[in-house]
C-alpha positions in Angstrom: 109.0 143.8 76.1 109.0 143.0 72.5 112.2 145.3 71.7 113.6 144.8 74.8 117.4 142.4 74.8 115.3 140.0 77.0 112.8 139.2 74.9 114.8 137.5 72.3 115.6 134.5 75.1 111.5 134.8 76.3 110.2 133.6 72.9 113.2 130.8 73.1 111.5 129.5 76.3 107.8 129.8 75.4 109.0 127.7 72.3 110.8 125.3 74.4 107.4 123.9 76.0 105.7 124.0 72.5 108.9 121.7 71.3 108.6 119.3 74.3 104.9 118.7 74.2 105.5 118.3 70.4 107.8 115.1 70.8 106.4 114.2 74.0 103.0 113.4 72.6 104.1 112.2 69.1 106.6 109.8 71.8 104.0 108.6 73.8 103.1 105.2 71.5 106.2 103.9 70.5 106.6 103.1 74.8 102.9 102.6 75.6 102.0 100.2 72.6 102.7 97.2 75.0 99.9 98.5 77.1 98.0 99.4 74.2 97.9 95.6 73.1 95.6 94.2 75.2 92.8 96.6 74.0 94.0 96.9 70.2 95.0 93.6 69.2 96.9 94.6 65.7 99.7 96.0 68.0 101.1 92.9 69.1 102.6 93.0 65.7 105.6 95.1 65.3 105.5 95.8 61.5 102.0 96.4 62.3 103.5 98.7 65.1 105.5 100.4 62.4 102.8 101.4 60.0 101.3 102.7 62.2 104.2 105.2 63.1 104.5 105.2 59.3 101.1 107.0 59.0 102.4 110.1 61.0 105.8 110.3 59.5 104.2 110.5 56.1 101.7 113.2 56.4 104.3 114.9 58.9 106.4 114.9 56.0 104.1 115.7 53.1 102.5 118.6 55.4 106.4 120.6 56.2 107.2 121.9 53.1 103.9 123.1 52.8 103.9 124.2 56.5 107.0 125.9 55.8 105.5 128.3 53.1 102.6 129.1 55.0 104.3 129.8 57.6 106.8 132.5 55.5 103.6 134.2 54.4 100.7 134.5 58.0 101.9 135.1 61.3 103.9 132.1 62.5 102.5 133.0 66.4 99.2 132.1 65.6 100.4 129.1 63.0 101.8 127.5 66.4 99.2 128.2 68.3 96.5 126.9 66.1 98.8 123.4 65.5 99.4 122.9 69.7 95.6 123.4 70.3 95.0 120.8 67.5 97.3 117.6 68.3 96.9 118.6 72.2 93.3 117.4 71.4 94.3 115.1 69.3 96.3 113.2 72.2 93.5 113.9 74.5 91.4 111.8 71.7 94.1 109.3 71.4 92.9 108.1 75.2 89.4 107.2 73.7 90.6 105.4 70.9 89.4 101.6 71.3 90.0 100.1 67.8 93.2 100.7 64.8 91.3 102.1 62.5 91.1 104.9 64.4 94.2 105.4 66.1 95.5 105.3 62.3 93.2 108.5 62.0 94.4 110.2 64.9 97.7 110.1 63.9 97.2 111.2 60.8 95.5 114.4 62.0 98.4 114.5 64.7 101.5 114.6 61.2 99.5 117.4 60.0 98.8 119.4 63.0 102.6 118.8 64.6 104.1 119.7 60.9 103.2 123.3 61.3 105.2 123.9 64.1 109.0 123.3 63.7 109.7 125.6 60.5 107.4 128.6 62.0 109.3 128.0 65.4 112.8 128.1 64.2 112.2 130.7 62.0 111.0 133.0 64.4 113.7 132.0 66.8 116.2 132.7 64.2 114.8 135.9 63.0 115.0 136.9 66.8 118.6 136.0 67.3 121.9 137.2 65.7 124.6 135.7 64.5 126.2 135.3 67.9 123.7 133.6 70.1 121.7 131.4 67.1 123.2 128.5 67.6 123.2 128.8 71.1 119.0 129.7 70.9 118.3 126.7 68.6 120.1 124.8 70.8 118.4 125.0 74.1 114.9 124.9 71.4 116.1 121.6 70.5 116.4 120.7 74.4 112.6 121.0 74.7 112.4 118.0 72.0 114.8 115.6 73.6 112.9 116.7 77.4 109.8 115.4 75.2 110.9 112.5 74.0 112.1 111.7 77.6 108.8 112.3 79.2 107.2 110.3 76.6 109.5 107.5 77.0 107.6 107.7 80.7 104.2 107.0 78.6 104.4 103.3 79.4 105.0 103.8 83.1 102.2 106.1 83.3 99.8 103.4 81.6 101.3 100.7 83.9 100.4 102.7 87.1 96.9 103.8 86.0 95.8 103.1 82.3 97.2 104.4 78.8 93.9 106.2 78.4 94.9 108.3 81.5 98.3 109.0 79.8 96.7 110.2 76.7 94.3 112.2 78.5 96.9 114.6 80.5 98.6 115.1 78.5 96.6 116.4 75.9 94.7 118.7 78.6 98.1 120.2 79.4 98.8 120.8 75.9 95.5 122.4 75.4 95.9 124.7 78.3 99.4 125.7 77.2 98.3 127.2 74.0 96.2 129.7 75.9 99.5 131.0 77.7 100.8 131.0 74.5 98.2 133.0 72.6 98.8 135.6 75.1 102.8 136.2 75.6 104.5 134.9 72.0 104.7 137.9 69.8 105.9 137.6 66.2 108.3 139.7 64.1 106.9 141.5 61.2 108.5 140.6 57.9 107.3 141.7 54.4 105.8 138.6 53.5 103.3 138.8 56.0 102.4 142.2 54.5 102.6 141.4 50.9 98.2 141.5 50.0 97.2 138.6 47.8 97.0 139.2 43.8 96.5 137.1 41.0 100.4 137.1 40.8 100.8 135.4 44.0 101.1 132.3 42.8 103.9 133.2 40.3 105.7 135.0 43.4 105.4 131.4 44.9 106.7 129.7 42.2 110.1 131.7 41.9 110.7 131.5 45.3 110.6 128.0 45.0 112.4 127.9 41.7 115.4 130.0 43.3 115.4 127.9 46.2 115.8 124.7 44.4 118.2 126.3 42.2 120.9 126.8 45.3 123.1 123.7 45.2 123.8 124.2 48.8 120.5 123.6 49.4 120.7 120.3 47.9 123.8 118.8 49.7 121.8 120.7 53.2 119.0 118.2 52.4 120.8 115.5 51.7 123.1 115.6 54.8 120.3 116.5 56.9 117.5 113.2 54.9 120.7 111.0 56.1 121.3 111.8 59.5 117.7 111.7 60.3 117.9 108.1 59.3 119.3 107.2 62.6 117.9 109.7 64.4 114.1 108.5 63.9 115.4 104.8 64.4 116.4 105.8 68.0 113.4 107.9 68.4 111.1 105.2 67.5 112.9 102.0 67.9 115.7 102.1 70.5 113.4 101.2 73.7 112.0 97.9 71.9 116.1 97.2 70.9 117.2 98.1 74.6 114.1 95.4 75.7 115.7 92.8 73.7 119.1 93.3 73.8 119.2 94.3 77.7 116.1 91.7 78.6 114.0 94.1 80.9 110.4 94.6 80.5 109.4 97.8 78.2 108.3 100.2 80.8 112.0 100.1 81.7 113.4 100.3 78.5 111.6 103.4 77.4 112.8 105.6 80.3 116.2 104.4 80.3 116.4 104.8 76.1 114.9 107.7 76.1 116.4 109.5 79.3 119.9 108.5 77.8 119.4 110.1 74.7 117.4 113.5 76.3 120.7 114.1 78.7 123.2 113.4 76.4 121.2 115.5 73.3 121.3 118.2 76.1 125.0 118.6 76.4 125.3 118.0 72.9 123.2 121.1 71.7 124.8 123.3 74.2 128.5 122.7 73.7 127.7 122.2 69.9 125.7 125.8 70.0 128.1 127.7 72.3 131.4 126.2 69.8 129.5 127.5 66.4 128.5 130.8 67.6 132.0 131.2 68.6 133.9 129.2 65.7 131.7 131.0 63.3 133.3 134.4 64.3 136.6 134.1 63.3 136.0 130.6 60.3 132.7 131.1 58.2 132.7 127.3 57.9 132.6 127.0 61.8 129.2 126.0 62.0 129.6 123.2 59.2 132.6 121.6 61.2 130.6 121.1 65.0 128.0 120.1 62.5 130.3 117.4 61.1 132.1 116.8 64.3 129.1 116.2 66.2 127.4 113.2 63.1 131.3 111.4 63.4 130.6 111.2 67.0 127.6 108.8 66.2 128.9 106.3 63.8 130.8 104.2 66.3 127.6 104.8 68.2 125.4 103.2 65.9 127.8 100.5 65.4 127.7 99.9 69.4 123.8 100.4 69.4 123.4 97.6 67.2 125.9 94.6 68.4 126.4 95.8 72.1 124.6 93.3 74.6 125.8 94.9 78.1 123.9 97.6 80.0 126.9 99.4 80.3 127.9 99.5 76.3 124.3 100.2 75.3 124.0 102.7 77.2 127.2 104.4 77.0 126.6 104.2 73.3 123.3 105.8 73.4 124.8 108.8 75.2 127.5 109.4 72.4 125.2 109.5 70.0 123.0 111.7 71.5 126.0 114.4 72.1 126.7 113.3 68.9 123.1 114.5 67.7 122.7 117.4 69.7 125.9 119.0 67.9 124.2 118.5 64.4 120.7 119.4 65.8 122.0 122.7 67.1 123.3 123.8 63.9 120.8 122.5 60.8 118.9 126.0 60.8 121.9 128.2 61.6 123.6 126.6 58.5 120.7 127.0 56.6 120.9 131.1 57.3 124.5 131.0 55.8 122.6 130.0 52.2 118.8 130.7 52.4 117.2 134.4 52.5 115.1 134.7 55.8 112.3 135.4 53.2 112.4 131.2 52.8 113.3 129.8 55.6 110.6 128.4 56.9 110.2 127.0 53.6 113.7 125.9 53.3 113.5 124.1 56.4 110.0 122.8 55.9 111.4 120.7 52.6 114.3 119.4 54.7 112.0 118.2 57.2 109.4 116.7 54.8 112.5 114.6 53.2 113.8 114.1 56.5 110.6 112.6 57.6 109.9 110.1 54.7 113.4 109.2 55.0 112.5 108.2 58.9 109.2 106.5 57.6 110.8 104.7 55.7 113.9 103.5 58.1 111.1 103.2 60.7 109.1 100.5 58.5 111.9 98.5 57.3 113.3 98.4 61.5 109.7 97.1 61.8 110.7 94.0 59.4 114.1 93.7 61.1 112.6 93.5 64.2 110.1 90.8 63.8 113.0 88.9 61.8 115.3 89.5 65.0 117.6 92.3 62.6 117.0 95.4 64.8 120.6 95.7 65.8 122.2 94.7 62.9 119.9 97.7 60.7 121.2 100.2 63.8 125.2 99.7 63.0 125.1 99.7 59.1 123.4 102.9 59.6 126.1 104.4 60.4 128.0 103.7 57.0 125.1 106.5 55.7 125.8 109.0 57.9 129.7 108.9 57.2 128.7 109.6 53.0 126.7 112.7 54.0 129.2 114.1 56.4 131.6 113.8 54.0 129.5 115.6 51.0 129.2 118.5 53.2 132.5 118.7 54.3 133.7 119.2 50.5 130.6 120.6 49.2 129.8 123.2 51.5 131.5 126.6 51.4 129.8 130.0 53.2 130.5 133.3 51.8 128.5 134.7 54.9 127.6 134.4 58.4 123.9 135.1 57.8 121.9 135.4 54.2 119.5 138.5 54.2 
């Protein structure tokens, strides 16, 4: 089944659950916090809120680059497997927390534990796919994230019909039982890393791999463009249901299913159309996969923009769909780009440093909303963040110039 044509689109949809309970869980407080603050007092504070969401974007971040070079070196199945198993039981755990202190170590262990998983997963899914379907295959991956955050926006509905403990608790027990189904079907691809025995000269292997890596200039505008556009993409993740409460006046455990179901449906078509159009303009234009890219991050500017001063449900939301077609497009296409420049040999690592710089850009964005917020700025910070995303789109339209479809 391994070497079968089949199999290839398999390890895409065994991923796809791994990605949904990844941002479902990680999801969950940013929409249940209001339920959350009757037990845990600190919450009713938002900047308090956003520390707190802090705390997992930092180690999240400090943890991917080095989840990234373990995972170009063991056997990313059992990588993935090992980090579900931990931060299901970590969300479990979440559901007993009864004081801050330690729901600020639970999500600590939960940055760590979810870090390992995105540069082993789209890695192996890109190793699995040629040039003509990657796109397409990180696309319907990314799906799986946006169908997380979407059932964790329903996190606060959940708590209001029973109790946030409950919420915490199922879901963690169906991400435990998941990485038992996964143990048994994923299979990985042997590369030579994974074969290369360990000698005193490892550690000087390491250190020119990283050395030629960060040597590549292409690599450097990558991870600029993609540290910019994750700006706006964290601020939605964690910060659009409380601006769709204020600006819309409806109780959070509306908010977080409308802002988050917007986004999910919208990031779907996004990823799809913006997969299927690179795979195809990539064919006959090298730089095909750089221009959906680009398309896709103009489509959110006047999104943002809208986000932020819009007071109608009908321009709010409308908005919030734009941007996440908008999103999908560039989401679909961050690894595929990536094999135009990288070796498959550091990928994961490649990808794991993007998504550490990514990451402390969000935790950053995500603090500083916090203070906007509690000031009464959230909107305002939401349009001028589009002014970011327009610099980076443009460095990579005049930076970035393929000489191949795919790096070996």
């Amino acid at each position: 089944m391994k070497q079968s044509k089949i199999y290839p689109w398999v390890v895409v949809t065994l991923l796809w659950v791994v990605a949904l309970l990844n941002y479902m869980d990680r999801q969950m407080l940013s929409t249940m916090k209001e339920a959350m603050q009757i037990d845990i007092i600190e919450l009713h504070n938002a900047e308090t809120v956003g520390i707190l969401m802090a705390v997992f974007l930092g180690i999240y971040g400090f943890m991917s680059p080095v989840s990234g070079i373990v995972a170009d070196r063991v056997s990313r199945k059992w990588l993935i497997v090992g980090s579900l198993l931990v931060w299901s039981s970590v969300t479990y755990l979440m559901g007993i927390a009864n004081n801050f202190d330690q729901l600020i170590w639970l999500r600590a262990l939960m940055g760590i534990s979810e870090a390992l998983y995105i540069p082993a997963g789209l890695s192996l899914i890109a190793d699995y796919h040629s040039d003509k379907t990657r796109s397409l295959a990180v696309g319907i991956h990314m799906t799986g994230l946006y169908m997380g955050q979407a059932i964790g926006g329903f996190g606060a509905t959940v708590a209001a019909a029973f109790t946030w403990h409950t919420a915490f608790h199922w879901f963690g027990i169906i991400g435990i039982a998941y990485a038992i189904i996964l143990a048994i079907f994923l299979k990985d691809i042997k590369r030579e890393p994974t074969t290369i025995k360990r000698q005193p000269t490892e550690s000087n292997k390491l250190t020119k791999s990283l050395a030629l890596l960060f040597s590549n200039i292409a690599f450097w505008v990558i991870l600029f463009f993609f540290a910019s556009s994750s700006l706006p993409g964290w601020a939605t993740k964690n910060w659009l249901p409380t601006l769709y409460a204020d600006s819309l006046n409806i109780p959070m455990s509306e908010a977080g299913p409308i802002s988050t179901i917007t986004i999910a449906v919208s990031s779907f078509i996004g990823v799809i159309f913006g997969g299927m159009l690179s795979d195809r303009w990539v064919q006959s234009n090298l730089r095909g996969r750089i221009y959906t890219s680009a398309i896709g991050m103009g489509l959110t500017i006047p999104s943002l923009v809208l986000i932020g001063v819009g007071e109608s449900f009908a321009a709010v939301v409308c908005a919030g769909m734009l941007f996440g077609i908008g999103y999908g497009m560039f989401d679909a296409n961050n690894m595929p780009i990536l094999c135009q420049f990288v070796s498959s040999k550091q990928r994961a690592t490649a990808y794991g440093v993007m998504n550490m710089v990514g990451v402390f850009s969000g935790a950053a964005i995500t603090q500083l909303l916090g203070k906007w917020t509690d000031g009464g700025q959230l909107g305002f910070g939401f349009a001028i963040l589009g002014a970011v995303v327009f610099i980076a789109m443009m460095a990579q339209l005049i930076i970035l110039k393929p000489k191949v479809s795919n790096m070996e």
